[in-house]
Structure formats: C-alpha cells, structure tokens
N, C-alpha and C positions, 0 to 999 in steps of 0.2 A: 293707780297706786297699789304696791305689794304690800301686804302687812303678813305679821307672822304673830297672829295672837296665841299662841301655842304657851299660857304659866305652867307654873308647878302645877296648879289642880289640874288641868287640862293633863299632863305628862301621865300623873298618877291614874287616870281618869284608862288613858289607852293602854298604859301599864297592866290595870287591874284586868282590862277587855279582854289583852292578848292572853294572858293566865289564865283567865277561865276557858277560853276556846284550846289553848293547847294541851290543859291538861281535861279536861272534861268534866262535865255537870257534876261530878261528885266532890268536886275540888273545890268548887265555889262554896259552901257553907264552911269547909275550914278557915278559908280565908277571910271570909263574911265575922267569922269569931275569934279571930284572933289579930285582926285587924281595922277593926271596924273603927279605932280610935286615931288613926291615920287615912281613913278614908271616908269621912265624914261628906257628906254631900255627894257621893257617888250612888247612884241607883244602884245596888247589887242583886234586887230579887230582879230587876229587868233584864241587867247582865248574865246571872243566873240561866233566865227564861231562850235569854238567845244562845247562848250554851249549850241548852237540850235541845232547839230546835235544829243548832246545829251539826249537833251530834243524831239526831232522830234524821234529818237529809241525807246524812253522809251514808247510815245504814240501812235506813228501808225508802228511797227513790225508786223508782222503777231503773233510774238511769244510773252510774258511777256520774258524780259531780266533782269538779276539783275543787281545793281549800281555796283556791284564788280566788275563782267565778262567784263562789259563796260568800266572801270576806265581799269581794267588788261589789255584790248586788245589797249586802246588809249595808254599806258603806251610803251606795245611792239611794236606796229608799228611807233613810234616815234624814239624806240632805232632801231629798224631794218632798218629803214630807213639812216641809218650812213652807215654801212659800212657792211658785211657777217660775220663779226664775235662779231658784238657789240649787246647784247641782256639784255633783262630781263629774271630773274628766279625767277617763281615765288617759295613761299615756298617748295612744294615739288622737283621738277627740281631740286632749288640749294639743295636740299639732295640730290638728287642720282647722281647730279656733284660730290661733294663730294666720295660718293661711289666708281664713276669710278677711279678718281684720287688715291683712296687709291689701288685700283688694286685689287675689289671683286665686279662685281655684276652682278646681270642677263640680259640673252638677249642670241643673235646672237654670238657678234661678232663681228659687222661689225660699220666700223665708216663711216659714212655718211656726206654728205653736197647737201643742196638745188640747187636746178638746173632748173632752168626755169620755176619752181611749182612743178619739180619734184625730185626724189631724186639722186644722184651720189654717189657712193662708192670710198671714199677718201683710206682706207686700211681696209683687213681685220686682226682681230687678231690673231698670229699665235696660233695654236691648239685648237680654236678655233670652232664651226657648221660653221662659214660662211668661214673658212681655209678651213677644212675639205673639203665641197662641192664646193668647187673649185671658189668660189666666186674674181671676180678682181680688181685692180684697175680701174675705168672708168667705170665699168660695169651702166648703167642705170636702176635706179628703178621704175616698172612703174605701177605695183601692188602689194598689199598686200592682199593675201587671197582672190585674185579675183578679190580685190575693187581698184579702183583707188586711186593715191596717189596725183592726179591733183589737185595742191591749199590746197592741205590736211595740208600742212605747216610742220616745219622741227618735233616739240615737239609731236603733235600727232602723226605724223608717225613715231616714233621712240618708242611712247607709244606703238602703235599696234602691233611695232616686239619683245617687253617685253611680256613676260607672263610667267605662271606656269612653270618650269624646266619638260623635258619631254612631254611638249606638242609640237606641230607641226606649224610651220606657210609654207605657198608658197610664194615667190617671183616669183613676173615674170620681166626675166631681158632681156634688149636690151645691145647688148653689142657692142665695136666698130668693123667695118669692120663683121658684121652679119645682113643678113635681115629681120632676124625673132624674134619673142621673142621665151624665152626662161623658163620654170617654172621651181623652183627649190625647192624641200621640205626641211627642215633643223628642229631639233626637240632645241625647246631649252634651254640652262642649265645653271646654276650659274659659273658664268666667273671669274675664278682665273687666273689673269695676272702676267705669270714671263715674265720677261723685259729683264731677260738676260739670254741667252744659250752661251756657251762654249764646244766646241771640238777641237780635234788635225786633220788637212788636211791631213799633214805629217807631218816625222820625221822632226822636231823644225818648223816647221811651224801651225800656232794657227789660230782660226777664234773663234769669241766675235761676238755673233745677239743681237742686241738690237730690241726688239718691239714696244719698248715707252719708255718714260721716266715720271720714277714715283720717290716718294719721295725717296726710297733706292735704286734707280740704281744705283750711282756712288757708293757705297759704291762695290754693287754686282760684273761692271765691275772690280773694283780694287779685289776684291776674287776672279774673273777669271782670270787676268793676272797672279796672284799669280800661279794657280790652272796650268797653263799652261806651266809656266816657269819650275815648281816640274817637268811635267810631261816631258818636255825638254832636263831635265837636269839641268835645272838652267840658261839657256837663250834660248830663238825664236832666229831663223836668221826672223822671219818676220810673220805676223801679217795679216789676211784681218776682218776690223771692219765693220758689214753688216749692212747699215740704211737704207735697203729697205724695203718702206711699213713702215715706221716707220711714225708715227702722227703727232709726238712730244708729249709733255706733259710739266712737269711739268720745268721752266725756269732753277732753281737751278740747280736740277740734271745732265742737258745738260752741264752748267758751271762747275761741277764738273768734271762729264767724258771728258769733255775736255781737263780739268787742271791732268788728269794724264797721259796725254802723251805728256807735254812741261815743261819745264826747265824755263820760264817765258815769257813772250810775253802779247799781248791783246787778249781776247779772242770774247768780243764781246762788243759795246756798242748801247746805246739806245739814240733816242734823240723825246722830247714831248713837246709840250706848256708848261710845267710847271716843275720848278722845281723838283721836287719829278719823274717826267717823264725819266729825264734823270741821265743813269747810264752806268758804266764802270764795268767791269770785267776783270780782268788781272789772269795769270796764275804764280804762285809761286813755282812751282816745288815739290817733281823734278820727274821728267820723269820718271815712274816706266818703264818702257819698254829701257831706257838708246841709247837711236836713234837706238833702232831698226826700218826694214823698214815699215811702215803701208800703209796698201791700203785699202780707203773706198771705199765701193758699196754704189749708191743712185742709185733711178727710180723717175719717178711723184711721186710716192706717197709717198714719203721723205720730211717731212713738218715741221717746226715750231722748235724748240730744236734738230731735226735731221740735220736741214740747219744749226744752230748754230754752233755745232759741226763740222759738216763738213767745214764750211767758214773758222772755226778759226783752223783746222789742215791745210787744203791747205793754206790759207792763210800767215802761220806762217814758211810754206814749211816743216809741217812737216808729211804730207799723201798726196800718189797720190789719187785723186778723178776718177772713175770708174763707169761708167754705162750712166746713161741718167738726162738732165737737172730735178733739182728735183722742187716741186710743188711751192714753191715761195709766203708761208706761214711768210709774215716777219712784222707781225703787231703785238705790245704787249696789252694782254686784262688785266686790274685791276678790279680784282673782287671787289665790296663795298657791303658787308652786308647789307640790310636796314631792316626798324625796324619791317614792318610784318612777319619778316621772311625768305622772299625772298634776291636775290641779284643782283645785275646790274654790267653785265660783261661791260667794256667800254671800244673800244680802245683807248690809252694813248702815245702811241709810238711809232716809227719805228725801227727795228732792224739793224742794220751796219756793216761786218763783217771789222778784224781789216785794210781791204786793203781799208776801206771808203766806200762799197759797199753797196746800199740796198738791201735786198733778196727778197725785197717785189713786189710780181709778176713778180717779174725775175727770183727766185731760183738762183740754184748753178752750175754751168757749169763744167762739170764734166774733169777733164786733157786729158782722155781716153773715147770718146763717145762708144759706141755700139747699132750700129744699126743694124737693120733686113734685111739681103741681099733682094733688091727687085730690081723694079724700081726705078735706079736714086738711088739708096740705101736708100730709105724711111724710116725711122724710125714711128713705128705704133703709140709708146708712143706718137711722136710730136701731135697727133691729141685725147689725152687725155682729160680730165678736168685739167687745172689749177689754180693758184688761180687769174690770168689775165681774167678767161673766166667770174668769178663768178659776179652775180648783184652788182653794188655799190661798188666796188673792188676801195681799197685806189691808189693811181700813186705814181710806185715809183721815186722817185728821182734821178738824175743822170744818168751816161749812162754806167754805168756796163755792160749796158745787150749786149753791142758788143763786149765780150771777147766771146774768139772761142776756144773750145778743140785743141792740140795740136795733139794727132793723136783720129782716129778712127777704129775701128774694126766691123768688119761685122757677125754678128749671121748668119749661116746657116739659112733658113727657114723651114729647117726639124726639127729647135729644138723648133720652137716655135709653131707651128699649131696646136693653138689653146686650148690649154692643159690646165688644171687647173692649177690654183696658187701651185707653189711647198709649201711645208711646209716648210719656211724657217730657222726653229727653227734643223734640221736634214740637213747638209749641204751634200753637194754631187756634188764632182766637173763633174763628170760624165755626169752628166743630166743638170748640171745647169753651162749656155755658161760663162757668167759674172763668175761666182769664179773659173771658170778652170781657166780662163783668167787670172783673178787676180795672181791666183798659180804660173804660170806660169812666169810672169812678178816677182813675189816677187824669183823665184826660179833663176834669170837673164835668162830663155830662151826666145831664140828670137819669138816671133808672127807677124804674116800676120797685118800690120794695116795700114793704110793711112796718108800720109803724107805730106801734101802739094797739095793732089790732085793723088799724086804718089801712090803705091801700095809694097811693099815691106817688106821681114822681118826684122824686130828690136829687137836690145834690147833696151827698155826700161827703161833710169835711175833710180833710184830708191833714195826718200829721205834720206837723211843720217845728224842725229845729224842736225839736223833743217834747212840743206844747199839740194840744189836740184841739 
C-alpha cells in the first residue's frame, strides 16, 4: 500500500527546514519571531541547531561536502533513528528494492541486518553463493574484502558485497558458539529467486519450501499443491510447509498463501495511528488441501509474511508449528515515493495474528520446540539475533510472549556440529532432524519428546479440518 501522509502541518514543517538551511543560522530567530504564531508545533530551536551544524560542515570539514550528501544523510539519520526497519531510499536503493522484490538481481545472496555497526545474517537465499558456502543464520559479519564493516552502515555494506557476476568477494564471519573468525570466498552472480520448491517425502506425503515471498507466490504454492495431489493420487494424507530461513517479503502474497489452506477465519490484522494503518484480512476459502494435515517448520530466521502465515495457520488451528521460536519481525513498512526519486520506507503498523497476538519481537512460538541435546537441553538458536536484540526495536504489546510450546524434542548433537546450512530447497528427511520429525508426526508415529518436563514417546495430534 502507497500513502502519501504529507498535511498542511507536515508541508509547513519542510517549508520552515528548507528556509533555515538556505538562508543560514542567522535567519532562523527572525523567523522564529515573527512567525511563530503559524508555526505552532514546529521544533524551531532543533531546526535552528541543524542549521548551524550545517552551516559549521560546509565551512570547517576537512573535506568540501555537497548540499545533497548532507541534506541525504540528515534525511536518513532522522528516519533511522525510529526504529531498524524505517529508512530513506534514496533514488538508486529504491531501484534495486524494487529489483529484489521482483525476484532478479545481483549479489550474494545473503540478507542482512545491522548489528551493533556491524552486520548479521537474517537468511541466506536458498541456491544461492551465500547457500551454497554454507553461510547461516546469526553468522556475524565483520569484514568485507579485508576491510572492516565497523560503522560502514547497512547500504554501503551491502553495496560492497554487489558487484560484476563472477567476480569474487571474502567475508570474514564470527559465528555463534566459535572463537575465531572465519573467511569465506563466495564468487558472485545474478540471483534468480524461486520462492517455491515442491517434492514428495513419501508416498502421499508432500513438502512446499517457501524462500520468500514475492509477488507470484501464492499463485506458485497453489500450482504445487495441485502438482502434489496429481502426484498422490488425488489427495496428501499430509503436508510439511518449510518457512525456514524464510525473510518474508512481499505483505500480499503471505495473505494469499495463507488463504489457501483455510475455509474462512482471520488471517491476520494491522493496527497504526492512522486510519489507512489499520487493516484486516480474512481467509474466504476454500481450503485447497480439504483438512489435510499441515505441519510448519520455522527457525530464527523465519521473519516478517513467514510469521504471518504461520500465526494465522496455528492460530486458526489449522498447522502444527515445528522447530524454534522464529525472528519476531512484526512491524509494517509503507513505502512513499518521493518526488526525487527516492522513497521513505516508514513504519506504520503493528502486525496481530488472529488469537490478538503481536509478533512483534516476540515471533511465533512454535507447538513442537526442537532443541539441540546439550546442557539443560540448551537450544543454540536461543542465543541468535532477534529482532528484540536489534537498536531502536518497536515493544511489543501484550503478553503473548509467555505461551510455551506444548512438547519438545531433542536434536542429537551429532546432527548439528556445526555443518553448513542445508539447501533447503532439496529436502531430505535423512539428514535434516526437523522434517524427519515432521514426517513422522504427520505419518501418526510415536517420537521421543518432552512433556511437562516428562520424557516419553507420543503420538502427537495432528490438525484436522481446522479442530486440534
């Protein structure tokens, strides 16, 4: 959705900014008195402030600075200063936003988020150079090419891992529970993103990877369900839909894929200071999968239209949730065009899933946790990046956040040490502990899980026709 919140006070607001920077610091107290009865609610001694700091830049720098560069960087550190996902773009950025979003462009791979000046690996894309070379969630990025990413900021440092297809870049990563860094070479290429894989586990048993969600997902999952059921027979006994490592993306398409495994319910709503903020989405059916059973996988880095989906199938009781609390990505951004060219992503709204919940740095608490047999049964994810860890991070509302998974299962520690990110796009119950699992529980066999503190095997219920 575009809005263009731009009133009168707002106009006046930029009006008064651009007059005190064009004519300079001495200008602003005339205006300050002889106007101050039209510009009521205007900060003028801050206006003032940045006036002379931008007049003290322009003259005593070490360097000559343009009006642009300095207008552009007071613009973004004003938006940055709201919250981790509220920004300026300027014109070229919001092109190659764009780009991503359509699911073509160059790079890595890898989606990133700012981290103490540094960088953190939110997911990588599956199939991907930063798939490939084993790159993780949480992984820390702490050089590029050598060079430090310290205060380098989130747009250049994501400039510097762009370049020619075929050329080379190194990271050097710290990763968690590792003492040392780590260099990793990765050559890189024009990123064609499919958002949805489809395979059969077993006989009538299906698995649907979502990578992200782009403009024609939902259409995509709906031609693999199809694609699934031919291959069935004509129906699944049961279903595992994989949102790990999934970003999110694009708002719609999450609503979409939602809305084709419910019969009607709410799928998700929004609530913002302003009208236009706040919106509902309901699911109208009908259920192409007819209650079959579904079981989602999430990890951390399950974010944004990934938690959508998943809140509004658990929620709606119509997927068991599976894996580990996910990243907790639940603020909405409105993009606004502006007229240079550029755009200003702004946060506008909080996300709600239909049980009233916010996702917002809470994430999704998963029915079936899985954790890494250790001490105390410690799960590693817990000590991830979230989006509760990140600067400026919005509070969420309410108190959601003390629901508790119902059981738990214990990963060997022989499956995890250490390994590269699997390619989740090639599933493989084998190797990968979570979708044995999954198979398993959708197949009614009993597993090893935790119960109360208790240890025992179960069968595990399984949703049916939107009743648990």
């Amino acid at each position: 959705m575009v809005t263009f919140p731009f009133g009168m006070a707002s106009r006046n607001f930029l009006v008064a900014a651009c007059t005190a920077l064009c004519l300079g610091p001495g200008s602003i107290s005339v205006m300050a008195a002889t106007d101050s009865t039209r510009t009521d609610g205007i900060p003028l001694r801050e206006i003032q402030t940045l006036s002379q700091i931008f007049s003290l830049i322009r003259a005593d720098y070490v360097d000559q600075v343009s009006n642009r560069r300095l207008m552009e960087g007071a613009i973004a550190g004003m938006v940055r200063s709201l919250d981790p996902h509220s920004a300026y773009l300027a014109p070229r950025q919001w092109q190659e936003m764009q780009s991503v979003t359509d699911g073509s462009f160059g790079g890595l791979g890898i989606r990133v988020m700012p981290y103490h000046g540094l960088l953190r690996v939110l997911a990588p894309i599956d199939g991907t150079p930063a798939a490939k070379a084993g790159i993780h969630h949480g992984d820390l990025i702490i050089r590029i090419n050598g060079k430090s990413v310290q205060g380098l900021g989130l747009e250049t440092a994501v400039d510097q891992m762009r370049g020619k297809p075929g050329t080379a870049v190194t990271l050097t990563l710290l990763r968690p529970h590792q003492t040392s860094p780590v260099d990793v070479t990765l050559e890189r290429a024009v990123i064609h993103v499919k958002s949805v894989h489809a395979a059969m586990l077993a006989p009538h048993y299906g698995y649907i990877r979502i990578s992200q969600f782009q403009e024609n997902t939902g259409n995509s999952v709906r031609h693999a369900i199809q694609s699934l059921e031919q291959q069935s027979g004509g129906k699944l006994s049961g279903l595992v839909l994989d949102l790990r490592n999934n970003p999110g993306g694009v708002l719609r398409a999450g609503v979409q894929t939602a809305g084709l495994f419910l019969n009607h319910g709410l799928i998700v709503y929004t609530k913002g200071r302003t009208a236009s903020s706040r919106m509902r989405f309901t699911a109208h059916g009908p259920d192409l999968l007819r209650g079959t059973p579904v079981i989602i996988l999430i990890n951390g880095g399950s974010a944004s239209a990934a938690e959508i989906v998943t809140g509004a199938l658990k929620d709606n009781g119509r997927a068991l949730v599976m894996g580990s609390r996910s990243f907790g990505k639940g603020s909405v951004q409105t993009i606004i065009p502006l007229e240079n060219g550029g755009a200003l992503k702004l946060t506008t709204a909080l996300y709600y899933t239909p049980a009233g919940c916010s996702i917002q740095g809470e994430g999704i608490v998963p029915n079936i946790d899985i954790r890494t047999a250790g001490p105390a049964g410690q799960n590693p994810e817990s000590t991830l990046l979230n989006e509760a860890e990140l600067q400026g991070v919005l509070a969420a509302p309410g108190r959601c956040h003390q629901v508790k998974p119902r059981y738990v299962l214990l990963e060997p520690m022989s499956m995890k040490g250490g390994k590269p990110q699997k390619d989740l796009s090639k599933p493989d119950p084998a190797a990968d502990f979570a979708l044995r699992e999954a198979l398993d529980v959708l197949e009614h066999r009993q597993v090893q899980a935790s119960v109360n503190g208790k240890t025992a095997e179960v069968a595990i219920p399984l949703p049916h026709d939107g009743k648990r």
